[in-house]
N, C-alpha and C positions, 0 to 999 in steps of 0.2 A: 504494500500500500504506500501511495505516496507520501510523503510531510504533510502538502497541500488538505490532503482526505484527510489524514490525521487529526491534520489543526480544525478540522471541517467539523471532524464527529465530534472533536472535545470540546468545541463552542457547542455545538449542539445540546449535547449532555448538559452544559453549564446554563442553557436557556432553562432547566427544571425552576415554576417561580417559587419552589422551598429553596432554591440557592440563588435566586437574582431577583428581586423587586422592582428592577428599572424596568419599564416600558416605555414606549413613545408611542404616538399615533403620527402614522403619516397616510397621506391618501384614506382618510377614512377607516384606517385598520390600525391594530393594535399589535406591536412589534415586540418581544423581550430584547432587550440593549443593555451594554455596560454604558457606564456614564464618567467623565472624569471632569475635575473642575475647569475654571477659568484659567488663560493661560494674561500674562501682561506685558506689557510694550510692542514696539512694532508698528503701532498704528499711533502718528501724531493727529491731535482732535484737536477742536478748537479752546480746549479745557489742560491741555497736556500729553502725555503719553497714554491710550487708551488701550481695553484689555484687546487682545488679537482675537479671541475667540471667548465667547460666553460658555458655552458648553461642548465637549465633543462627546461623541455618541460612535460605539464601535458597533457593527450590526452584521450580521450574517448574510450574506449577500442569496444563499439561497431561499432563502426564508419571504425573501420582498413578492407580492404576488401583483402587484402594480408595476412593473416594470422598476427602474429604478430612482430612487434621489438625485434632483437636479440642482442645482444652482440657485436657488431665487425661493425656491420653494417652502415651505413654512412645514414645521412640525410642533408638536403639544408632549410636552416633558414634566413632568410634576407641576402640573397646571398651569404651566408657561407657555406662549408659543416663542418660536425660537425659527430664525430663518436660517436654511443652509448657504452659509459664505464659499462653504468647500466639501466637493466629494475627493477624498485621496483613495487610491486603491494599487497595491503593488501587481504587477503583472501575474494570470495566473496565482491572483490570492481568491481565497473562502470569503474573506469580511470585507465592508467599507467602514471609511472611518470619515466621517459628517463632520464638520468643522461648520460650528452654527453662531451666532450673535444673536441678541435680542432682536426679536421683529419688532420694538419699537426705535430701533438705530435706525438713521443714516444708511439706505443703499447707497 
């Protein structure tokens, strides 16, 4: 079996919600996700250095039944919406990884 399938099932496994509480809604559906905090700097605002990213969000890329997260698009996080800044994905990977900012920022 590959690395790839590997890292595939044991996200899978780790989507049990007795072991992960995060979810997001995107496109109407409810996704299990891991969640990691804000990151800061990078981004000069009219106030100073501003955070780069509100929330990232790692997700199983198999799992999406809507095609996939784009750019611009909006998601709902512990009753937050939250816009995607960024989809990263390594070639030939299981997951994506959502680099989101408040949807009340500045596109």
């Amino acid at each position: 079996m590959a690395f790839t399938d590997e890292f595939a099932e044991a996200l899978a496994e780790l989507e049990d919600p007795d072991l992960v509480a995060a979810t997001i809604t995107w496109a109407g559906t409810d996704y299990p996700c891991f969640a990691s905090q804000a990151t800061k700097g990078g981004r000069l605002e009219s106030y100073g250095w501003g955070v780069d990213e509100d929330l990232v969000i790692i997700i199983r890329g198999a799992q999406l039944q809507s095609g996939s997260p784009e750019r611009g698009e909006t998601l709902i996080f512990k009753g937050g919406t939250y816009r995607i800044d960024r989809v990263l994905t390594a070639p030939r990977s299981c997951f994506l990884r959502l680099a989101c900012v408040n949807a009340s920022r500045g596109a």
